[in-house]
N, C-alpha and C positions, 0 to 999 in steps of 0.2 A: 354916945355915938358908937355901933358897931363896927371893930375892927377888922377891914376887908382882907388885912394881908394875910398870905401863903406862902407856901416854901415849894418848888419844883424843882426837882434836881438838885437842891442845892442853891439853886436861883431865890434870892429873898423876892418877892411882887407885891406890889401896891395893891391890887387883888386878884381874884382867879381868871381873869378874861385877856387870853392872848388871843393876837391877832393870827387867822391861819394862811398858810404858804397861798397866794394870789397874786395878779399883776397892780395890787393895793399896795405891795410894800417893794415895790421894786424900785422907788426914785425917794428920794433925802425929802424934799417937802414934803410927801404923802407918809413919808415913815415919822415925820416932827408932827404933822396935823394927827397922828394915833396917837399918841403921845401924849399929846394937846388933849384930845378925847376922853384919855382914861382909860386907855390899853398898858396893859403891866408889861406884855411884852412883846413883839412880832416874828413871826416868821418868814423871814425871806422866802421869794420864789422858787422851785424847787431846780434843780440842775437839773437836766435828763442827758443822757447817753446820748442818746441819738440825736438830740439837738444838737449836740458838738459834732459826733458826727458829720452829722449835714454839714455845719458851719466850715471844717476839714473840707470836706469835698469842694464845696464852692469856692472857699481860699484857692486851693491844688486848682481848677478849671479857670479861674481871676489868674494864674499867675501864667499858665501854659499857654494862656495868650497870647503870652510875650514873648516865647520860645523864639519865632520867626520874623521878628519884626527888623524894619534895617536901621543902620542905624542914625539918621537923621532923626530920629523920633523926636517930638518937644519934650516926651517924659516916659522914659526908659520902665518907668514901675506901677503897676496899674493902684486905681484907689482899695483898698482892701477893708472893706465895712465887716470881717466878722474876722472876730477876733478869736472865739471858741473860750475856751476856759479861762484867758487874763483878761478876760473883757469882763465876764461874768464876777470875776473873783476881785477888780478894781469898783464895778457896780457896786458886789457886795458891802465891800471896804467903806464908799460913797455912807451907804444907808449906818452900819455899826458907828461910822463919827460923827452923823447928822442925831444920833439919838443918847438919853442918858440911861432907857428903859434896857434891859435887853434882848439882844437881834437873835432868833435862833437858825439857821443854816439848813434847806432842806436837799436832799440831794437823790435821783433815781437812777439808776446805774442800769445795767443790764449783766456785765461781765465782771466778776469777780475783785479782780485786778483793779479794772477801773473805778469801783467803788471806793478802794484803799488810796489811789491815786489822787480822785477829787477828794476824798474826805481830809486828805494831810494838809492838801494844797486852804482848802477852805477854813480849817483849824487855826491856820496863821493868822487871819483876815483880823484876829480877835474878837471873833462869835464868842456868844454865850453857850453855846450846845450846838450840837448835830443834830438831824432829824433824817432818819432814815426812809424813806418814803418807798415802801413796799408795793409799790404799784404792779401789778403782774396781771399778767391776764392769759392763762394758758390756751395755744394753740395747738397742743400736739397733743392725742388721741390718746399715745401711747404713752406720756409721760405720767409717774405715779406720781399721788398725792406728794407723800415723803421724800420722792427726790428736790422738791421744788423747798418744803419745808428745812430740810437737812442744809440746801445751799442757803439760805438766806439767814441761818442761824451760824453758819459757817462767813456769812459774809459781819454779821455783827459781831463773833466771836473776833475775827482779825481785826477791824476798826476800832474793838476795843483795847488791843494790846498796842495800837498805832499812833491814838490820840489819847491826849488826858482832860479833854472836854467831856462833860456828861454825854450820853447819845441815845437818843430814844428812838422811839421806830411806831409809823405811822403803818397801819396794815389796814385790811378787807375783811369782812365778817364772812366772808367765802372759802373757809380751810373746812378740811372734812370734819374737824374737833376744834372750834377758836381759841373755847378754853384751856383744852391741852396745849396749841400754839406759844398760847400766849404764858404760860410756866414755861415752856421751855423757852421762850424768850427771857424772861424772868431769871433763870437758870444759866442764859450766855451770859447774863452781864447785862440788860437792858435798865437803864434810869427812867424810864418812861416808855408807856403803852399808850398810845392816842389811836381810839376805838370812834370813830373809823374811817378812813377813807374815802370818797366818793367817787369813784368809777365812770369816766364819763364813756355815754353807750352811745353809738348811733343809731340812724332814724332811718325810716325809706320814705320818700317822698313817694306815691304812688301813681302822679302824673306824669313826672321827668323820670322818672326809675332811677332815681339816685339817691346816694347818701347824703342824709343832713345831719347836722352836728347842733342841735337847737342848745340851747341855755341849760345850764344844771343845773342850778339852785337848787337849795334844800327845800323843804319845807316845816315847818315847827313838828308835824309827826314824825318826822324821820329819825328822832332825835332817841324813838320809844328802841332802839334797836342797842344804841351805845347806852343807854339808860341801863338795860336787862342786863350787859356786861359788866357793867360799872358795877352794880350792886353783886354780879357771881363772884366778881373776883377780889373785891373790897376786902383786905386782911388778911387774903388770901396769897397776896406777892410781896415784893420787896418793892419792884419798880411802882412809881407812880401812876396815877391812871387819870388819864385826858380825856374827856366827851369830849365830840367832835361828829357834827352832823346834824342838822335839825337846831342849833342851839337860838334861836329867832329873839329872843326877849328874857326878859326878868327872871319870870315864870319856869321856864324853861333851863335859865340854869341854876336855880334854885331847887328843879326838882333831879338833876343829875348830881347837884352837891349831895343831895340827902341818901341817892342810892349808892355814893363812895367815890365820886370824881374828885379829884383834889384840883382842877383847873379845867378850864374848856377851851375850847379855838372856834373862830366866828369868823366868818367868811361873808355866807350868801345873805345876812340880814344886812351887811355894811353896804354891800349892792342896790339892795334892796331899799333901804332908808336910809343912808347914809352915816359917815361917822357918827354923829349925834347917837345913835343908838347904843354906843358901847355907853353914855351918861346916863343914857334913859334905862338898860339893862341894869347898871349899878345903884341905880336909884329905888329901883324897885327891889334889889336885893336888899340893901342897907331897911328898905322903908319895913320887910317883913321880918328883917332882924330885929329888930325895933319893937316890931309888934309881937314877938314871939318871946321876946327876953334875950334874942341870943348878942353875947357881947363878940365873938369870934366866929369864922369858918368852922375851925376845929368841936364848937360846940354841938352842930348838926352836920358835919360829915359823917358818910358813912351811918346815918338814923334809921334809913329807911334800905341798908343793903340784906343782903340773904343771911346777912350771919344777927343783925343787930332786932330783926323784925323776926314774930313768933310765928307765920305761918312760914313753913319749912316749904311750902313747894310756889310760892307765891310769883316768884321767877322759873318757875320749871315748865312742864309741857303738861301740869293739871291744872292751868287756868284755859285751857285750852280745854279740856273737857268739863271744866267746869261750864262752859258757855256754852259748846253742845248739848248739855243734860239738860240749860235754861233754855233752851233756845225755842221754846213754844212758849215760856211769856215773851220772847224778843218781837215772835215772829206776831204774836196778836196786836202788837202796834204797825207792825208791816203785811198787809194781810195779801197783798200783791206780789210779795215775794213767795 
């Protein structure tokens, strides 16, 4: 029988299939039924800035109500449903006691400060690790690439001197250079790169003329993007490296193991088919272990990345002209094109 476990961070796992930041690991039963499943570990929801935010203002507005009022009232203190950050950080708490796997901590800031802030605060709860959730989406015209870069290695450079939890950091495959990025993330102190993100984009409705926010889900192709990373940077860093995106099935992450993922994160297939699929994922891994001879991870990690495989540009931008130069036998099956 193939031995599924891994090491992430530091983190010993029953195998390489963590559950990723969604409204899946936010409540103690749904965090024991992953568990249940054959998830090695989960990532809580992620924190955002602004959500607190919000939560602040609406508190301040709930309480100014009461400025004026006389004093016969039945009840002097209005009901206060947002709590902001001890609401989120006792939730958290809820999920790390309901599990024996462990819980990792994701967290999206905006403002410097407040990254250091929530991430002390969140380190207490007794997570397993942080997860830096890079989510950025530039609005300004004028801002350069490097300033955006400079602050966000500046922002894990301080989290690391703050906490002594591992901390890794969720990004976008949208930097002028990723792979340069992602060394010098490597270079602040990063325990883990999880390649990549998914960016949820709006929509135009072109009847109502307004914006729609439809479903993100992945799809099992999308997976071919963290795949090409995985295999550039395989041996090439210190921090760890997470596929994430696309990861649908077996297949799928058996073929991000082979280009140097040491773990993945599974989201839109759990939507999609439900827990059941983290057994049916694991099953199909173990079944092609099996059939391949392999007795560990470690035997086909990293097989199929840019350093371990002979063709030297097989990840670069000459399979792309490779396909141009064939592209008159493609096209004699597509003759409509």
């Amino acid at each position: 029988m193939p031995k599924l476990k891994t090491n992430y961070m530091g983190l010993d796992l029953k195998n390489p299939l963590i559950v990723g930041a969604s409204n899946l690991t936010t409540k103690p039963a749904n965090a024991k039924k992953l568990e249940e499943a054959g998830a090695a570990a989960i990532v809580y929801k992620s924190l955002f800035e602004e959500e607190l935010e919000l939560d602040a203002l609406k508190l301040s507005q709930e309480l100014d109500e009461y400025d004026e009022r006389h004093a016969e009232m039945i009840n002097l203190f209005p009901s206060i449903d947002h709590a902001g950050p001890d609401e989120y950080l006792y939730e958290l708490q809820e999920v790390v006691d309901a599990v024996s796997i462990p819980v990792i901590a994701s967290v999206n800031a905006v403002k410097k400060t407040m990254w250091v802030e929530y991430a002390k605060k969140i380190a207490q709860t007794g997570v397993a690790a942080l997860e830096l959730n890079f989510y950025y989406v530039p609005s300004e015209m004028d801002r350069v690439a490097s300033a955006i870069e400079d602050e966000q290695i500046e922002i894990l450079e301080q989290l690391k001197k703050e906490i002594d939890i591992p901390v890794s950091v969720k990004i976008s495959p949208y930097y002028t250079n990723t792979l340069n990025f992602i060394k010098k993330l490597d270079g602040a102190g990063a325990d883990g790169i999880i390649m990549f993100n998914r960016l949820f984009q709006p929509e135009i409705n072109i009847e109502t003329e307004q914006n729609e926010y439809p479903d993100n889900f992945s799809q099992s192709d999308d997976k071919k993007l963290s795949l090409r990373f995985a295999a550039l940077a395989y041996d090439n860093i210190d921090a760890q490296i997470i596929a994430s995106n696309g990861i649908h099935s077996g297949e799928d992450l058996i073929k991000v193991l082979l280009a140097g993922s040491d773990a993945v994160q599974v989201v839109s297939t759990l939507y999609k088919n439900g827990f059941g699929a983290i057994a049916k994922m694991l099953d199909e891994l173990t079944a092609w272990m099996d059939k391949k001879g392999y007795k560990s991870i470690e035997d086909f990690k990293g097989k199929m990345s840019k350093k371990n495989i002979k063709d030297p540009y097989a990840y670069r931008r000459a399979q792309y002209i490779d396909i141009l130069l064939n592209s008159e036998e493609i096209f004699k099956f597509n003759p409509q094109h």
